[in-house]
DSSP file (Angstrom, degrees, kcal/mol; ACC not computed):
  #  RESIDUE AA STRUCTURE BP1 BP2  ACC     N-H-->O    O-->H-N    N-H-->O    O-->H-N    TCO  KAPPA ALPHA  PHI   PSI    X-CA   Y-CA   Z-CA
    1    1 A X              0   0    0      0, 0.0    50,-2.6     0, 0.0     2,-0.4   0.000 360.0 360.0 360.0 124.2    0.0    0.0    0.0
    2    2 A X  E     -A   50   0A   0     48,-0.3     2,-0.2    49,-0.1    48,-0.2  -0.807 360.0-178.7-104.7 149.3    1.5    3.4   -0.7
    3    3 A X  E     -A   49   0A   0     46,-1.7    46,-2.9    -2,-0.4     2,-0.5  -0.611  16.8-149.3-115.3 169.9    1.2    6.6    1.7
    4    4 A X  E     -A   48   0A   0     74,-0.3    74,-1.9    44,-0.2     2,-0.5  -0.969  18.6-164.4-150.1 130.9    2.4   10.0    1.5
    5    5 A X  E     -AB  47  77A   0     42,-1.4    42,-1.4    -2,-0.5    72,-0.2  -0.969  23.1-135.5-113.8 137.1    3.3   11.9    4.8
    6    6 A X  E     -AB  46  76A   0     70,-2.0    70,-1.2    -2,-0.5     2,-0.3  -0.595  28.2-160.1 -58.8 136.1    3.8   15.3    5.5
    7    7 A X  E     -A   45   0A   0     38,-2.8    38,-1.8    -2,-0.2     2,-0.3  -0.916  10.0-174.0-133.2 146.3    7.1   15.5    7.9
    8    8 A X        -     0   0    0     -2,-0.3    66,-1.6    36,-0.2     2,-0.3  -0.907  17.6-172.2-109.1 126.3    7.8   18.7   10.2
    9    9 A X  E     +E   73   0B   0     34,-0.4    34,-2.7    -2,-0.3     2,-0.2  -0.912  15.8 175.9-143.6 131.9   11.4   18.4   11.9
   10   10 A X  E     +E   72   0B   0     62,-2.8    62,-3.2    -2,-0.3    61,-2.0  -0.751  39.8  69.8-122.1 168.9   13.1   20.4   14.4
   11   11 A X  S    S-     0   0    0     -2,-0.2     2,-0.3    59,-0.2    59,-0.2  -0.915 107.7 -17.9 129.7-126.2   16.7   19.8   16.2
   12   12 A X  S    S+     0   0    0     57,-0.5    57,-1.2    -2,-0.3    58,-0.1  -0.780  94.8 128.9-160.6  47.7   19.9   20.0   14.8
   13   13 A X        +     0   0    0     28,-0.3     6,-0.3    -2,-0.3     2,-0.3   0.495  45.4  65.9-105.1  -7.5   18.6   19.8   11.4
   14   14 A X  S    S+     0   0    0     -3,-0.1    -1,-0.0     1,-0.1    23,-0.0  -0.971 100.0  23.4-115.7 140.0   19.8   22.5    9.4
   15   15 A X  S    S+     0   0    0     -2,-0.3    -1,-0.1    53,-0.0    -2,-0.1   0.343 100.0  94.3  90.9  -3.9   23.6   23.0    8.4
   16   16 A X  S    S-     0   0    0     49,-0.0    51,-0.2    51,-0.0    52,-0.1   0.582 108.4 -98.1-104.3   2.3   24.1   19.2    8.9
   17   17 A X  S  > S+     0   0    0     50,-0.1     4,-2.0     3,-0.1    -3,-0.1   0.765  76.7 143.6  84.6  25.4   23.6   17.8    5.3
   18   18 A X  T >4  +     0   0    0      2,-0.2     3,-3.5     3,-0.2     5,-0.2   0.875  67.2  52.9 -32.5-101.0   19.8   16.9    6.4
   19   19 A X  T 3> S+     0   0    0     -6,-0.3     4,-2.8     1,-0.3     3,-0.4   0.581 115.5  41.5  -3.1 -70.3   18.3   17.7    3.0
   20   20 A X  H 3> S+     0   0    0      1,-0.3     4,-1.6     2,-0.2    -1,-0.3   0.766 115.6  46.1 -74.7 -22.4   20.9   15.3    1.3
   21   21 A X  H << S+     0   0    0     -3,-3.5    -1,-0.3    -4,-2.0    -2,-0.2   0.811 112.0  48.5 -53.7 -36.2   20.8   12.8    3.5
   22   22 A X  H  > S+     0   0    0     -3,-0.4     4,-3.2     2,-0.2     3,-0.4   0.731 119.1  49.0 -60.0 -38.4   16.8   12.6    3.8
   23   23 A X  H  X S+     0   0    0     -4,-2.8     4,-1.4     1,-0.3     5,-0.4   0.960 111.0  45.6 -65.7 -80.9   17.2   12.7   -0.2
   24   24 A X  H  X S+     0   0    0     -4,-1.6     4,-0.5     1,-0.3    -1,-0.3   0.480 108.1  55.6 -25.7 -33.7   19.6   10.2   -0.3
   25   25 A X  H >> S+     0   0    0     -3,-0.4     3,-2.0     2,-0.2     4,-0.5   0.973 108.7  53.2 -63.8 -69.0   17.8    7.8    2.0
   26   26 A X  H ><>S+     0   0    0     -4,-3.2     3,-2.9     1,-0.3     5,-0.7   0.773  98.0  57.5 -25.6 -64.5   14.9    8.1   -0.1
   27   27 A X  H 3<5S+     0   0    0     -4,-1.4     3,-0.5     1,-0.3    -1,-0.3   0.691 107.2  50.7 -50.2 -28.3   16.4    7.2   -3.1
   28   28 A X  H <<5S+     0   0    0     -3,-2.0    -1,-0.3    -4,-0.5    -2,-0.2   0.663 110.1  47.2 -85.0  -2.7   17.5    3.9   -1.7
   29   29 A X  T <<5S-     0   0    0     -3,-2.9    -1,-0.2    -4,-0.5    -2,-0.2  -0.112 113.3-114.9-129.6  19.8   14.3    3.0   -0.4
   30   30 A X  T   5 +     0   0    0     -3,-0.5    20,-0.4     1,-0.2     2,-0.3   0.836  65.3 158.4  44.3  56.7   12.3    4.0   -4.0
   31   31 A X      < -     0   0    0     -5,-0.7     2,-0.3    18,-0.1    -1,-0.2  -0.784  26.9-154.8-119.4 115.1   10.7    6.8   -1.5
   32   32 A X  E     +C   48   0A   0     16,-2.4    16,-1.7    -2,-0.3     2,-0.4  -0.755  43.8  66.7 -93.8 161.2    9.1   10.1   -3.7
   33   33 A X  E     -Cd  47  86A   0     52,-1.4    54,-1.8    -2,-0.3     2,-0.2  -0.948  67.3 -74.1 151.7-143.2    8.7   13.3   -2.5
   34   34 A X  E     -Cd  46  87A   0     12,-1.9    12,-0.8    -2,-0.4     2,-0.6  -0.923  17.7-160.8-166.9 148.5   10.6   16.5   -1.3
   35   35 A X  E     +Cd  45  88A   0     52,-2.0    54,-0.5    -2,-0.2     2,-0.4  -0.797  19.5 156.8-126.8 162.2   12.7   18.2    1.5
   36   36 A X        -     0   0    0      8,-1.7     2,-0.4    -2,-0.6   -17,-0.1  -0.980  36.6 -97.4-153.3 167.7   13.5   21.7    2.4
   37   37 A X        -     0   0    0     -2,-0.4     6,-0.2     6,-0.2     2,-0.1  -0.934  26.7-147.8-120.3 116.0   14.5   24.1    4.8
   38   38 A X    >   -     0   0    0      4,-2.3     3,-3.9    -2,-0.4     4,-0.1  -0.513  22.7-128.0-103.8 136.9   12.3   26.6    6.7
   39   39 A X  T 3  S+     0   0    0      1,-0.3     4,-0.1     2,-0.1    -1,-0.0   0.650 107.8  66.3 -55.2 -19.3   13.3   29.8    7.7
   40   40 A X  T 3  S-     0   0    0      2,-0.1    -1,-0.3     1,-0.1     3,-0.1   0.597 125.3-101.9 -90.4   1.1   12.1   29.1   11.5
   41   41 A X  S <  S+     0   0    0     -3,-3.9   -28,-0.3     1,-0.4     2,-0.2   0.414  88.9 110.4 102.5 -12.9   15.0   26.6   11.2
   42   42 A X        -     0   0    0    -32,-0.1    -4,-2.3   -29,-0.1     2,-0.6  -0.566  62.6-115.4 -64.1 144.6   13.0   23.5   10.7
   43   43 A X        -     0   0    0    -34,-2.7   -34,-0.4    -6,-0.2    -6,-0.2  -0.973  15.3-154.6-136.3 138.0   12.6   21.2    7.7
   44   44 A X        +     0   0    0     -2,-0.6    -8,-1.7   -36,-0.2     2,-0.4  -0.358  21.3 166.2 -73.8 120.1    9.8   20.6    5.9
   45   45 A X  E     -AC   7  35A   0    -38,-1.8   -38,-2.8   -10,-0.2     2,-0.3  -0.977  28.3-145.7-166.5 156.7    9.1   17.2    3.7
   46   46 A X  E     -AC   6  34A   0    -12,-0.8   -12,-1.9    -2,-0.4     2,-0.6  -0.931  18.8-163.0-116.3 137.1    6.9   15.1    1.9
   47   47 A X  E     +AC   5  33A   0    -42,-1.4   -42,-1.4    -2,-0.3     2,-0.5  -0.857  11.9 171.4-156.4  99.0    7.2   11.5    1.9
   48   48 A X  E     +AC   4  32A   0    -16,-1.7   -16,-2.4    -2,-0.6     2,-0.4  -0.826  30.7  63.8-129.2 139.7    5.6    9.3   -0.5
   49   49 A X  E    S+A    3   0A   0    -46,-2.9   -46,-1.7    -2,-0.5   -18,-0.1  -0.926  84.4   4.0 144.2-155.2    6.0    5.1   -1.3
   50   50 A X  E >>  -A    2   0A   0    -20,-0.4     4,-1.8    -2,-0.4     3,-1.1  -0.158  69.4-125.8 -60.7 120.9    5.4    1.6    0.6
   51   51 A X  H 3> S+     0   0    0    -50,-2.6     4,-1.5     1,-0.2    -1,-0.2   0.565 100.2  68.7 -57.4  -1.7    3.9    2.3    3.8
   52   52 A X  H 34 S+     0   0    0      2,-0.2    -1,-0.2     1,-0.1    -2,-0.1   0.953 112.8  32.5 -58.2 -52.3    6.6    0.2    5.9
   53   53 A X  H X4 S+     0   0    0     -3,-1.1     3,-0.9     2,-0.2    -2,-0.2   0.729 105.5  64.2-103.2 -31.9    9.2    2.7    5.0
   54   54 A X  H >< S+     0   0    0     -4,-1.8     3,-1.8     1,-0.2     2,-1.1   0.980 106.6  52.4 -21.0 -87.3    7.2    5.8    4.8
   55   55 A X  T 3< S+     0   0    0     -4,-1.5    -1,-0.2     1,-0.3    -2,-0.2   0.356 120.5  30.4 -58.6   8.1    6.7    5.1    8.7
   56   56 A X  T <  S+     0   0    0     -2,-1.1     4,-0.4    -3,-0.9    -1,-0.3  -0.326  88.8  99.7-154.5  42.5   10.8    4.6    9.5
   57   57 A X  S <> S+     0   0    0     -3,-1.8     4,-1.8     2,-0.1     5,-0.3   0.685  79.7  51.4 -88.6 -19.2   12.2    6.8    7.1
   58   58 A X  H  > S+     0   0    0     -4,-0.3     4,-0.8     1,-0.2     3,-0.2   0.966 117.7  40.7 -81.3 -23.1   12.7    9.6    9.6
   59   59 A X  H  > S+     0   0    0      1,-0.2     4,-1.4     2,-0.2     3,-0.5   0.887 110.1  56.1 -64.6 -44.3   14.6    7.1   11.8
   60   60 A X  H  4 S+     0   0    0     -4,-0.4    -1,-0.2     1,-0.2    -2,-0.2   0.844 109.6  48.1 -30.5 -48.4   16.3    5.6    8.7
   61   61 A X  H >< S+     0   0    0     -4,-1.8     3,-0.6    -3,-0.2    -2,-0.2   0.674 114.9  48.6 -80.5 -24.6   17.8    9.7    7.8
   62   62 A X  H 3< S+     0   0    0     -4,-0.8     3,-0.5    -3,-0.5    -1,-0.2   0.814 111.5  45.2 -98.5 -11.0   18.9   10.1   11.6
   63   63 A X  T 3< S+     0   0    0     -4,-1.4    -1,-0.2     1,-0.2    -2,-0.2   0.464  99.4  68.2 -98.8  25.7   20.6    7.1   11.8
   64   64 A X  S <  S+     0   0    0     -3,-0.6     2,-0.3     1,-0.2    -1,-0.2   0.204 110.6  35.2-111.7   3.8   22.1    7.8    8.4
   65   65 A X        -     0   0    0     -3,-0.5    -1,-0.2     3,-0.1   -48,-0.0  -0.933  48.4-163.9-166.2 138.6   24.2   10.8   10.4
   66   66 A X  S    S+     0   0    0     -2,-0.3    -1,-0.1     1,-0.1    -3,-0.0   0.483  91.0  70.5 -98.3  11.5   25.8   11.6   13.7
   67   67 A X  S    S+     0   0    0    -51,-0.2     2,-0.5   -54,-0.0    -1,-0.1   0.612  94.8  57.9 -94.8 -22.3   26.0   15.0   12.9
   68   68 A X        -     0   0    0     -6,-0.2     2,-0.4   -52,-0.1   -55,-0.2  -0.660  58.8-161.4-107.9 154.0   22.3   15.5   13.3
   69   69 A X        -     0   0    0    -57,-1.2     2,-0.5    -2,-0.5   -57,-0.5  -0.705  14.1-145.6-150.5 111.9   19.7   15.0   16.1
   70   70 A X        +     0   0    0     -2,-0.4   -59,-0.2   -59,-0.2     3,-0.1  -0.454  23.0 172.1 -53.0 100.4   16.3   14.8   15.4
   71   71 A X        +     0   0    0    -61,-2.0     2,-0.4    -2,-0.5   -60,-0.2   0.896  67.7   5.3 -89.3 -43.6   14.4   16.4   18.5
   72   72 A X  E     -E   10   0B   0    -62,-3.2   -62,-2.8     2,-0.0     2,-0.4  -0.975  54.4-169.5-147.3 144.0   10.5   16.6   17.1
   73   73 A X  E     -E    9   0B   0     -2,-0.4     2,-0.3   -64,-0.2   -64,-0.2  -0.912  11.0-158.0-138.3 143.2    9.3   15.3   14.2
   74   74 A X        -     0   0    0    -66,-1.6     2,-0.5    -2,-0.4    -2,-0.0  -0.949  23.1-175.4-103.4  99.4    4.9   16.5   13.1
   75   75 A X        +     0   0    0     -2,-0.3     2,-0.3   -68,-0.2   -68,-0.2  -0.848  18.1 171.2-130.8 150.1    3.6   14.4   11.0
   76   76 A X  E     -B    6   0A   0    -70,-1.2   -70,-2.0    -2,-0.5    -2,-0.0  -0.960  33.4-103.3-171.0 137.3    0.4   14.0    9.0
   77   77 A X  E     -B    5   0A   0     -2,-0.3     2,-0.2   -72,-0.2   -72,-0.2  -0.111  33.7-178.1 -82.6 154.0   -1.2   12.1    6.5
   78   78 A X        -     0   0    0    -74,-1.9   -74,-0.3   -72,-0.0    -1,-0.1  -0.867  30.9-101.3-146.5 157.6   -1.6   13.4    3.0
   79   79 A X        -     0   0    0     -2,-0.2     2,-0.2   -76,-0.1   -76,-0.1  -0.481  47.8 -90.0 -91.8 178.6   -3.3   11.9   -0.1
   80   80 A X        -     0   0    0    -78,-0.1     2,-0.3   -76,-0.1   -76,-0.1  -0.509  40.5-170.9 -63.1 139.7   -1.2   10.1   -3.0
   81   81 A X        -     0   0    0     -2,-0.2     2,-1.0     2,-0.0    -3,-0.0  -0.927  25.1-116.7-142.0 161.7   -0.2   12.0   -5.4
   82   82 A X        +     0   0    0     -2,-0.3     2,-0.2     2,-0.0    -2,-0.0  -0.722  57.8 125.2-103.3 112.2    1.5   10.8   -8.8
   83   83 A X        -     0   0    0     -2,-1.0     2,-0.4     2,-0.1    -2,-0.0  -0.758  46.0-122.4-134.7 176.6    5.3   12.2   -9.2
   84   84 A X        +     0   0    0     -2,-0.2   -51,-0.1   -51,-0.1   -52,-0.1  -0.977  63.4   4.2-122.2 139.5    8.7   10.8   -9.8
   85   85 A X  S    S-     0   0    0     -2,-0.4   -52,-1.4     1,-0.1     2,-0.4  -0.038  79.1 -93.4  98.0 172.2   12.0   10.8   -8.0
   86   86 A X  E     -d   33   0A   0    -54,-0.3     2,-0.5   -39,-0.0   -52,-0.3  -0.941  50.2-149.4-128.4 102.4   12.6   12.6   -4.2
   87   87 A X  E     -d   34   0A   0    -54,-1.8   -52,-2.0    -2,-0.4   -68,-0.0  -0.792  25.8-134.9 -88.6 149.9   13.8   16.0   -4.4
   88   88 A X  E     -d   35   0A   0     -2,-0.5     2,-0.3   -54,-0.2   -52,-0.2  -0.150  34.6-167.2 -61.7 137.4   16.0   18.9   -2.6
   89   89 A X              0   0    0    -54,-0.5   -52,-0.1     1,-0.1    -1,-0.1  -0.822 360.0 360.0-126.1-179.2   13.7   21.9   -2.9
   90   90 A X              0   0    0     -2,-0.3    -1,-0.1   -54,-0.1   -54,-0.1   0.331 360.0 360.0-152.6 360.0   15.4   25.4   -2.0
């Protein structure tokens, strides 16, 4: 079954190669969507693909760096939508 999630994350999330890691995660787990960075210092992503891994990708991306530490993650369900590929937004 595919989902798509909405992700809010605060922490030690900006300046730490988030974006490319989250990206990079994706892409290994045939994960769509898109990530950014929000001015308030949070980042922002959309999550789409098998629901196993939709639900442990954000743990998948923190354990994918020691540099970052995920303090609070928002999340909220979103419908499907049809795109290709996980991209870095700016």
């Amino acid at each position: 079954m595919t989902i798509r999630k909405h992700f809010l994350v605060s922490g030690r999330v900006q300046g730490v190669g988030f974006r490319y890691t989250a990206a990079r995660v994706a892409e290994k787990y045939g994960l769509t969507g898109w990530v950014r960075n929000n001015y308030d210092e949070t980042v922002e992503m959309e999550v789409q693909g098998p629901k196993d891994l939709v639900d442990t990708y954000i743990r998948r991306v923190q354990l994918s760096s020691v540099w970052m530490k995920i303090e609070h993650v928002e999340e909220s369900d979103m419908d499907v939508i049809n795109e290709e590929g996980f991209h870095v937004r700016f």
